[in-house]
N, C-alpha and C positions, 0 to 999 in steps of 0.2 A: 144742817149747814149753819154754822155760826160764824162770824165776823167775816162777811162778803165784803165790809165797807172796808174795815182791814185789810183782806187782801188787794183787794183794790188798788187802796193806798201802797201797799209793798208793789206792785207790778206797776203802779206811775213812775216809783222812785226807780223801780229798776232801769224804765225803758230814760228814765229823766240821766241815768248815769250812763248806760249805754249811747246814747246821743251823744253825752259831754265826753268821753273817750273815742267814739268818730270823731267828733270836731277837729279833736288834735292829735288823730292818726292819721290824718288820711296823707302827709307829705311822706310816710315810708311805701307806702304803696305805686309810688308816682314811677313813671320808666325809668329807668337807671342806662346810663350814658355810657356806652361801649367805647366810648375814644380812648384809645391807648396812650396820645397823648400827653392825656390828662390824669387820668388816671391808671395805675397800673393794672397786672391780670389779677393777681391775689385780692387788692382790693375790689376790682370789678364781681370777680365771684361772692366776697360779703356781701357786696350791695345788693345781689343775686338774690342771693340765701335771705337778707334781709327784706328784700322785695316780694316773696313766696309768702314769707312768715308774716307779713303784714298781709298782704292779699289773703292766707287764709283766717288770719283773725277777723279782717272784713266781712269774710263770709259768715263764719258765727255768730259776729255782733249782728248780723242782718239776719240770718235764723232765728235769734234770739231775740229779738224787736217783733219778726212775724208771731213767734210763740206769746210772746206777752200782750200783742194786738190782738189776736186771735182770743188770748182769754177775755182780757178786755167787754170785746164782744160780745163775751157769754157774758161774763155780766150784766149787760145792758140787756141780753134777752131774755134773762132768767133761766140759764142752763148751766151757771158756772157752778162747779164742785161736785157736776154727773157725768159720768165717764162716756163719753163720744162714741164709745164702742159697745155697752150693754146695758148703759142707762143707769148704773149702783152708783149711788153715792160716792164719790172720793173721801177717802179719811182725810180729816183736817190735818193729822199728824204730815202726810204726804204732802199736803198743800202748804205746808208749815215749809218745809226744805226747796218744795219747787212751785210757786203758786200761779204758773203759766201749766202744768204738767193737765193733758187733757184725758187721760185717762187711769185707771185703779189699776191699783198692782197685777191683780188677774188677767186682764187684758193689756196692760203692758209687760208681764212676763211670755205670752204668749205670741207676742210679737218677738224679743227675743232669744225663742226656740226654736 
């Protein structure tokens, strides 16, 4: 395993951009105001559809903060770039495209089959 300080550094920066786009998502997720009113049905159903779409981007951004904390952690334990599930090294190339991924292709293929 080479450049652990590297990876490091890329899952700070990610969880540091993740944070900075909660910051300033979090007013599309807020309850959307059914008064007729005020606003109309057509419109009330975008803000619908736009209240879902943001709630489930919320849920990702937050999936994806635990995966990056999570590897984090290995780093600090001295576990990060060994697959959670058989112990083999993760190729760097893997940790190149997802450097929060906690396990090898063999054991993540085998999850989905």
């Amino acid at each position: 395993m080479i450049g652990v300080e590297r990876f490091k550094a890329l899952l700070l920066q990610q969880r540091r951009t993740l944070l900075d786009i909660a910051a300033t998502d979090e007013k599309g997720a807020q309850t959307v105001e059914l008064d007729q009113t005020r606003v109309g049905r057509l419109s009330r159903m975008d803000a619908l559809q736009q209240q879902a779409m943001s709630q489930e981007a919320m849920r990702r951004r937050h999936s994806a903060l635990q995966s990056i904390d999570s590897a984090l952690a290995r780093i600090e334990s001295g576990d990060y770039g060994y697959c959670m599930d058989c112990g083999e090294e993760i190729v760097n190339g893997r940790l190149e495209i997802d450097p929060a991924v906690p396990l090898c292709v063999k054991c993540a293929g085998k999850l989905e089959s």
